[in-house]
N, C-alpha and C positions, 0 to 999 in steps of 0.2 A: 665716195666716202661711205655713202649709204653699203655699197656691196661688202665693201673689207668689213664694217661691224657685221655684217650678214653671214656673211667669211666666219670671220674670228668665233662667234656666238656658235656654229654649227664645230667649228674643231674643238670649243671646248665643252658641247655637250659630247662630240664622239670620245674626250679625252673621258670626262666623268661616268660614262658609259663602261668604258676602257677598266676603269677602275673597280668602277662596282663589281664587276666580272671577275676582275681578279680576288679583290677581299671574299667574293663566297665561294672561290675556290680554295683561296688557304683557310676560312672555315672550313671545310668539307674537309681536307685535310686533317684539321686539326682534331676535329673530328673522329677519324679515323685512330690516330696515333693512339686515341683515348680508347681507346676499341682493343687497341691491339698491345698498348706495355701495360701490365701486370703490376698493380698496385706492391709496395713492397713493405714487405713482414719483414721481421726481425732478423740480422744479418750473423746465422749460426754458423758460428766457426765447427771444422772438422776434428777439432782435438778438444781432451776433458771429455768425462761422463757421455757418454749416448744416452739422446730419449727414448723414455723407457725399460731403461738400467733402474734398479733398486737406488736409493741417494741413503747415504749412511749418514745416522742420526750424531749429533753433535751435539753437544753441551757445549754453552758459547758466553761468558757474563757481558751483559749492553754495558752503557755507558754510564749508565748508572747505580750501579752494579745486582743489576737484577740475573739470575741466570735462565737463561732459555735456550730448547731445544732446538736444532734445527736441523731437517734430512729426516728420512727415517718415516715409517707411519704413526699417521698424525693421528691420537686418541679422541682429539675435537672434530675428527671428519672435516678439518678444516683443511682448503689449496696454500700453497705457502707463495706468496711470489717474495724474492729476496731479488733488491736490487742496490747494486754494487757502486756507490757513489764516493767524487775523495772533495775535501773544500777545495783542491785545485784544479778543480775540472766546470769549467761554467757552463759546460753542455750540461752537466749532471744537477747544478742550481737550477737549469729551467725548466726540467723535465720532472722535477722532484713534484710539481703542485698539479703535473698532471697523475703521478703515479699516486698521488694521494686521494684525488680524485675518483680513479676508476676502484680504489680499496674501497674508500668511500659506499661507491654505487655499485661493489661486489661484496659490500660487507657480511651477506649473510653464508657466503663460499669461500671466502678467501681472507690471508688477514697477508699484512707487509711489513717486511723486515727489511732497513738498513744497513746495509753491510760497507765497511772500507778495512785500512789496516794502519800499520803505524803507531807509536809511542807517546803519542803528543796530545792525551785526552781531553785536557783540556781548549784546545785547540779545535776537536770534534763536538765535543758539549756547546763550546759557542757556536761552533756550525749550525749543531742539532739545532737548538735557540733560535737563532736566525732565519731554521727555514719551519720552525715553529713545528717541528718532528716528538712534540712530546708524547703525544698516542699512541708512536711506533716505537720499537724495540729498534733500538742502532747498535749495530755490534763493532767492536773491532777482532777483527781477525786474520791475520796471516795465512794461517791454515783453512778457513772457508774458502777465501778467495782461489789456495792452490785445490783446494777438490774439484773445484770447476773450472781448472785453467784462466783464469780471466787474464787476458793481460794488456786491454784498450779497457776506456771507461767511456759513458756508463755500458754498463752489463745488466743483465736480470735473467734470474734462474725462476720458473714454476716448476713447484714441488706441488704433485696430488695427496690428495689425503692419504694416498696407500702408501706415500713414500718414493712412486717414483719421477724422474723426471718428465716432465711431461713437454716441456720446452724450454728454450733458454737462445741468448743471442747478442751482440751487442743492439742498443736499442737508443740512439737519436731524433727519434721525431716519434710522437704520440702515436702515429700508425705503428710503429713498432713495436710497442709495449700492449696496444689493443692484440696486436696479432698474437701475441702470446695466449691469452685469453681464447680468441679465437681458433689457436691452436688446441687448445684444451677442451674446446665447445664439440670440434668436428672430431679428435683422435688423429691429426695430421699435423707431422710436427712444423713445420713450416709453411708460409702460403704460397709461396714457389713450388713446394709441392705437391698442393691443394692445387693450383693454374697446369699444373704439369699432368695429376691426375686426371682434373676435367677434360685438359687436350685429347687424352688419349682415350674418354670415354668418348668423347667428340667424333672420333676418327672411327672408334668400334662400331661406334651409332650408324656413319655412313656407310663403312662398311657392308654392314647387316644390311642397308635399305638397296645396294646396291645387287648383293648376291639374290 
């Protein structure tokens, strides 16, 4: 009797052994994967405006019926980011209190503009309301949305102060909307393209050390 516990005790430390072995290999894995997939920026469609085209200035009245400019170089030296929100998109509700946010904590470079389309202004007013957007200018427009193609929600265009584009993409999760920013910071419109440049600096580097 005594040997089987002696038995059993020794196959279940080799089993626990067994174990531990595994879990710090798929650490180490996991690891790796973080290493190697490329955090993701803002998912820029191939059609509408290219960054770094001039954005042509618009007169556009918000919702309130104030008129404001949008496109075009900006006399405040201010970034414009303009993001493209409808009340029936609840991706676009959640992301709203982060875009207000980073205006917020970029308020001395950049200001934010609301944009949808549609006839039903009242309808948008209680939107604006609800997500407590009185700060920001909210437009409605048919014609902004078509100068930048938009045609998934949400979206957001960065407009520099010179007027041109500087980035734009659809934009579902806060990483996306910082990358815009980020785009603007480095002069690289996308961070795919930023991961794609470094590779290739990466490759040139070894290159060099190699010849």
């Amino acid at each position: 009797m005594a040997d089987a516990v002696v038995v059993s005790n020794v196959i279940l430390w080799i089993v626990v052994i067994v174990l531990a072995l595994v879990v710090l290999a798929l650490a180490r894995q996991v690891g790796v994967l973080h290493e190697r997939v490329a955090p993701a920026g803002a998912l820029m469609p191939t059609n509408g405006p290219k960054v770094g085209e001039l954005t042509e200035a618009m007169l556009i009245e918000d919702i309130n019926g104030h008129t404001i400019s949008i496109g075009g170089p900006n006399p405040d030296g201010m970034n414009t980011l303009v993001m493209f929100i409808s009340p029936t998109c609840p991706v676009c509700k959640s992301l709203v209190p982060t875009a207000k946010s980073l205006a917020s904590k970029e308020k001395n470079r950049l200001k934010l503009v609301f944009a949808s389309d549609g006839d039903k202004l009242e309808q948008h007013q209680a939107y604006a309301k609800d997500l407590d957007l009185g700060k920001y200018p909210y437009v409605l427009s048919e014609k902004l949305g078509m100068s930048f193609e938009v045609s998934k929600l949400p979206f957001a265009a960065l407009i520099g102060a010179d007027g041109t584009l500087q980035s734009k993409g659809l934009v579902n999760t806060r990483e996306h909307i910082e990358s815009l920013i980020e785009a603007m910071d480095t002069g690289i419109a996308t961070l795919q393209e930023y991961v794609g440049q470094a590779q290739q600096d990466h490759e040139h580097s070894v290159k060099e050390k190699a010849s």
